[in-house]
C-alpha positions in Angstrom: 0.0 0.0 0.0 1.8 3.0 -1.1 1.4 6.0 1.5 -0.1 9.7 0.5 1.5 12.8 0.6 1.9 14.2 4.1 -1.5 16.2 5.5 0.5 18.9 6.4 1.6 19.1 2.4 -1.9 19.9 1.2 -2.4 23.5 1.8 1.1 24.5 0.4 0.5 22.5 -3.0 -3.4 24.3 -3.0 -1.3 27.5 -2.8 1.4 27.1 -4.6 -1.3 26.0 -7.7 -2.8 29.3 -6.9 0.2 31.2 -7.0 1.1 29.8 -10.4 -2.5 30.6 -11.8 -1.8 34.4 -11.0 1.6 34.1 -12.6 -0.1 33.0 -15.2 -2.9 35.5 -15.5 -0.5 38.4 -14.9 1.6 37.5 -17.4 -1.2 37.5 -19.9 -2.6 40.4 -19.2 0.7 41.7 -19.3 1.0 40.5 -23.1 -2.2 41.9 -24.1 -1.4 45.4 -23.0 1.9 45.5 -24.9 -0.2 44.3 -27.8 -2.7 46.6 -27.8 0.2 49.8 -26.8 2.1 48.6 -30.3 -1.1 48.8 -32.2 -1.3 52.5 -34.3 -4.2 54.2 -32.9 -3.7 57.4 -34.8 -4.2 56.3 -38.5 -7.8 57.0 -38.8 -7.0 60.5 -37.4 -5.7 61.6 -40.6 -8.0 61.1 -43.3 -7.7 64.3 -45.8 -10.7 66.2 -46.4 -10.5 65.6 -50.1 -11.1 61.8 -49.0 -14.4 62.9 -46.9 -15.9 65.0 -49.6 -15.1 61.8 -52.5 -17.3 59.4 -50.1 -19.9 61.8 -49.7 -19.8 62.3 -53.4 -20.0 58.5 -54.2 -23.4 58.2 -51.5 -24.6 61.1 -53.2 -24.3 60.2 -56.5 -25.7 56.5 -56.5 -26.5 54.5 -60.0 -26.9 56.7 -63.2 -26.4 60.6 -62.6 -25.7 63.2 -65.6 -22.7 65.1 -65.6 -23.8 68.2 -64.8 -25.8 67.2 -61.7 -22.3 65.2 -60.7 -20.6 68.6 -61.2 -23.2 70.4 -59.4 -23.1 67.9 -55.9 -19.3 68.2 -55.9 -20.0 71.8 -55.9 -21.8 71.9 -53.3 -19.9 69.7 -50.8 -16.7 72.0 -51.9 -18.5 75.0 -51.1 -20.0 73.5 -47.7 -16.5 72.3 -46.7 -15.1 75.5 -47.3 -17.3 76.7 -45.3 -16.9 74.2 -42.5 -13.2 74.9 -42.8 -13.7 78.9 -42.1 -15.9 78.7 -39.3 -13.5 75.9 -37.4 -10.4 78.3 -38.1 -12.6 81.4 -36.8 -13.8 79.4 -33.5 -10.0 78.0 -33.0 -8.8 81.2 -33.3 -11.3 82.5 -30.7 -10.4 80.2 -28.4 -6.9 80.6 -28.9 -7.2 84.6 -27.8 -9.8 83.2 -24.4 -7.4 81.0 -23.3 -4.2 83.8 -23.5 -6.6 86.5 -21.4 -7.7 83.9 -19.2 -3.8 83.2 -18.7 -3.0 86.7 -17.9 -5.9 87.2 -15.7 -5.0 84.4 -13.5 -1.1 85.7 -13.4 -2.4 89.1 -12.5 -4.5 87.2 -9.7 -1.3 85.6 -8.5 0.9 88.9 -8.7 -2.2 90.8 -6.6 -2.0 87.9 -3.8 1.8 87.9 -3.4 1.9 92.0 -3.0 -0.8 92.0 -0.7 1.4 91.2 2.5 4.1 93.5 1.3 1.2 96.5 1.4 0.2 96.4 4.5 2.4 98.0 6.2 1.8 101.0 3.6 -2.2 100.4 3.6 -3.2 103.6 5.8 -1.1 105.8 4.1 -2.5 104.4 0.9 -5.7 104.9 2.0 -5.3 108.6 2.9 -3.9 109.6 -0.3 -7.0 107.6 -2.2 -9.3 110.2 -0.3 -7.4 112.6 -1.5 -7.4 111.8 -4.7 -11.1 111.4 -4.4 -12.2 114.8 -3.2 -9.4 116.5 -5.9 -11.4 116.8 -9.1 -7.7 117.3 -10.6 -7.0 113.6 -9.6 -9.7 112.7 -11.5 -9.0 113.9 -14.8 -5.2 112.6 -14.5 -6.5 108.8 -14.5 -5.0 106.7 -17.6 -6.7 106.2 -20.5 -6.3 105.1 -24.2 -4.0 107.5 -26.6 -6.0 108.2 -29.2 -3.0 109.0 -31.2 -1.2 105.4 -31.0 -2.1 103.2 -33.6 -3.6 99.9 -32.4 -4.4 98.4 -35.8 -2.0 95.8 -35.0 -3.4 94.1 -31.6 -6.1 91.6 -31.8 -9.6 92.7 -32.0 -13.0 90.5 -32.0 -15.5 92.9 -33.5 -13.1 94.5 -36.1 -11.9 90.3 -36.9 -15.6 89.3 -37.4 -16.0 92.0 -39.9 -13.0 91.1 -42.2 -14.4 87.5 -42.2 -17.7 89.3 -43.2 -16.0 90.9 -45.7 -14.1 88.3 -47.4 -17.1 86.6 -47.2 -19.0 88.4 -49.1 -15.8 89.3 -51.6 -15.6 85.5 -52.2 -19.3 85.3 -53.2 -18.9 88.2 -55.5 -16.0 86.5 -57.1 -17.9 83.1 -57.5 -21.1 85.1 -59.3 -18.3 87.0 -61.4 -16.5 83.6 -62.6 -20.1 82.4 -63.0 -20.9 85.1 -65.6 -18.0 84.4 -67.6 -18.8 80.6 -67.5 -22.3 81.3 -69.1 -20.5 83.7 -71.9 -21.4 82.2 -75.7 -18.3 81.4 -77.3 -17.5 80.3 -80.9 -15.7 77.2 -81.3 -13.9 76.2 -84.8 -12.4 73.0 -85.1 -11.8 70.4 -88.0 -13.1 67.2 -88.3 -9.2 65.5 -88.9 -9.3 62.0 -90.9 -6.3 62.6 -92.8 -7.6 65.7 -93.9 -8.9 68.4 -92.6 -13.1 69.1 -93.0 -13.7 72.5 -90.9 -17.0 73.6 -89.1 -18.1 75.7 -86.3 -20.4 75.2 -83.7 -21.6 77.4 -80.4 -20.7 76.5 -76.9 -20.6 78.1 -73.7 -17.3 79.2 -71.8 -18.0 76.7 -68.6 -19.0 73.6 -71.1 -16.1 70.4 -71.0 -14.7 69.3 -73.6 -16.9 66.2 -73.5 -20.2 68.4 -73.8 -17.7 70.4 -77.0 -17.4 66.8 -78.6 -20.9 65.2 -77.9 -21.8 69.2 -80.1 -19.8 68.6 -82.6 -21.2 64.4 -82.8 -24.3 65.9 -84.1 -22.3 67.6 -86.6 -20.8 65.1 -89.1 -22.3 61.7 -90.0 -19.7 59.9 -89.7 -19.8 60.0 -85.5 -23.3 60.3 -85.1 -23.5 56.5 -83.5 -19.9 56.8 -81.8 -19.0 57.2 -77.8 -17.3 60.4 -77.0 -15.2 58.3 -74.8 -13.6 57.5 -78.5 -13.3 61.0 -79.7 -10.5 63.1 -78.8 -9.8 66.9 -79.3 -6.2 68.0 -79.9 -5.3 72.0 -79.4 -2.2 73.1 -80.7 -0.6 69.8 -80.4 -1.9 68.8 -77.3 -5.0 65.9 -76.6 -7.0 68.0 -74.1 -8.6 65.3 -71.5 -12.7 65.7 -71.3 -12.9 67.1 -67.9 -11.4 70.3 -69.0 -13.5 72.9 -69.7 -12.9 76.8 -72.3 -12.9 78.6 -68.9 -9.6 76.5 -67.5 -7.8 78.0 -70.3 -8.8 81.1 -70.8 -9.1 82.1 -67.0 -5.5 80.9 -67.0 -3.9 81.9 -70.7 -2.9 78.6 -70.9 -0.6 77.6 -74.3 0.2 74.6 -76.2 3.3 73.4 -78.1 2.7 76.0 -81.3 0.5 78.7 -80.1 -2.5 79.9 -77.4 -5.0 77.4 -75.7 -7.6 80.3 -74.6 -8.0 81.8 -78.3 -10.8 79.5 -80.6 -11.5 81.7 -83.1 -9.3 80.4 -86.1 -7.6 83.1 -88.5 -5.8 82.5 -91.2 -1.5 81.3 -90.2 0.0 84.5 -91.5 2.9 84.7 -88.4 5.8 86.1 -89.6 8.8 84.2 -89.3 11.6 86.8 -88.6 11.4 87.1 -85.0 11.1 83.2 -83.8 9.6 84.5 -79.9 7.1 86.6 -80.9 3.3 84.9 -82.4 0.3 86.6 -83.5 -2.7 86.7 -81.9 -4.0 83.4 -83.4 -4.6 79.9 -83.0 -5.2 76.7 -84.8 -8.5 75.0 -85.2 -8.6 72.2 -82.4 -9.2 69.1 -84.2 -11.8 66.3 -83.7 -10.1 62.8 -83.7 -11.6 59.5 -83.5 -9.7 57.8 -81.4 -9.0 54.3 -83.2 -7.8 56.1 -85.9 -4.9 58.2 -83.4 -4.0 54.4 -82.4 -3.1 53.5 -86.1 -1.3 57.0 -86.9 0.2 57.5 -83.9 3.5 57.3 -85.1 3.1 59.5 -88.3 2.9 63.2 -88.6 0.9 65.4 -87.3 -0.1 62.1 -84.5 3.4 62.2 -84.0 3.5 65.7 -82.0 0.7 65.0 -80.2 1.2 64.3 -76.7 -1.3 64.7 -73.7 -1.8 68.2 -71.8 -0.2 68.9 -68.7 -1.0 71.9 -66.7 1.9 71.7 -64.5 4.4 71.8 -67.7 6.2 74.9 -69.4 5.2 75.1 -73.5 7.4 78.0 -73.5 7.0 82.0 -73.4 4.0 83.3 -75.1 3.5 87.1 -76.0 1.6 88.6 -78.8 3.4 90.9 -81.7 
């Protein structure tokens, strides 16, 4: 008969078990925090506000929109986050300038407490010469007051703040109604239907329209594209493919230029530049042409196709001035 373990053993191997279970626990826990400290809590703190405004665009543009109603909602969000982004610069601004006074009214609190046991020693005399002061009507018109001769343009004021922000404001609306104007102007457009050769029309657009609206215009135009995509039309100005989403007003609000003369002129003169003086061109332009866009794949690699290359707003063309 094989003997037990000792009674007196019991309660130290029940505690000992117990011991170890806590070990064990702590050191889990233990784990878990480091876990959850190496994890990056800070990455959905940084999403840009161009990111916000494309997935409210995308839930407020669900299954088939037009373009201009897609134009028109991105508007809108731009302007409201514009908005947004005023009044939260105003308000932290604001706060900014509470904090600072409430700063220096606390320090003057503190610098009033500390001078107060140094004063009384000197508070009857102090006194006296107050009632002194008081019953001289001379004392009274000796008390400080503002210079009316120092400028204080500089230091920060609320009221005169709140009415700059009014103003620009209102500036900034003007502006937008201006710019909206010119986006309604008429404008003639020439171009040239370009298969080889070169069949030239004309047709009427506004300044604001995109290129894709231009094309799906001049579709109606010629026969030959009346059943094609604009996605497979393509307009080339002065040796540049300008991309759809462009519209007249990007270029002429900007005098943008191309490889061989202006992107903001689209009424077509006759090419009589003079050749003497290399820097200087007339006041003319090209007529854009309207390319299909299987046929640019197959001539890519001849002249004119050759030239062509796509517009980039952020690249120099060269100097442009008129003669």
């Amino acid at each position: 008969m094989v003997a037990g373990p000792p009674e007196e053993s019991l309660p130290t191997l029940f505690y000992t078990k117990q011991r170890e279970r806590e070990a064990a626990e702590h050191q889990r826990q233990k784990e878990a925090l480091l876990k959850d400290s190496q994890k990056d809590h800070t990455a959905s703190r940084f999403t840009t506000v161009a990111e916000a405004i494309d997935e409210r665009l995308k839930t407020s543009t669900i299954g088939l929109v037009t373009l201009e109603d897609f134009q028109k909602t991105r508007d809108e969000l731009e302007e409201e986050q514009r908005r947004i982004s005023a009044k939260t610069a105003a308000e932290r601004l604001q706060n900014a300038k509470k904090a600072k006074r409430d700063k220096k009214k606390e320090r003057a609190k503190l610098s009033f407490a500390m001078d107060e046991e140094e004063d009384e020693g000197a508070s009857s005399a102090g006194d006296k010469r107050s009632r002194e002061a008081l019953e001289d009507p001379a004392a009274k018109k000796k008390k400080l007051s503002k210079n009316p001769d120092v400028d204080t343009s500089f230091l920060p004021d609320r009221v005169r703040e709140a009415k700059e922000m009014e103003e620009r404001e209102e500036l900034r609306k003007v502006w937008l109604e201006e710019q909206g104007r010119i986006k309604d102007e008429d404008i003639e457009i020439t171009y040239s239907y370009w298969d080889g050769s070169g069949h030239r029309k004309v047709v009427d657009c506004k300044k604001g329209d995109s290129i894709a609206a231009f094309l799906g215009k001049c579709r109606t135009q010629i026969p030959e594209l009346r059943g094609m995509s604009i996605d497979n039309l393509m307009y080339i100005k002065e040796d540049l493919i300008i991309p759809h989403h462009y519209t007249f007003y990007d270029f002429i609000i900007n005098k943008a230029r191309g490889k061989s003369g202006p992107l903001f002129n689209f009424d077509v003169h006759d090419d009589v530049r003079l050749l003497a003086d290399a820097t200087k061109e007339k006041d003319e332009s090209h007529a854009g042409k309207v390319v299909e866009r299987s046929w640019y794949n197959r001539h890519k690699h001849i002249f004119p196709a050759s030239r062509w290359e796509v517009y980039d707003p952020d690249k120099d063309y060269g100097t442009y001035k008129i003669a």
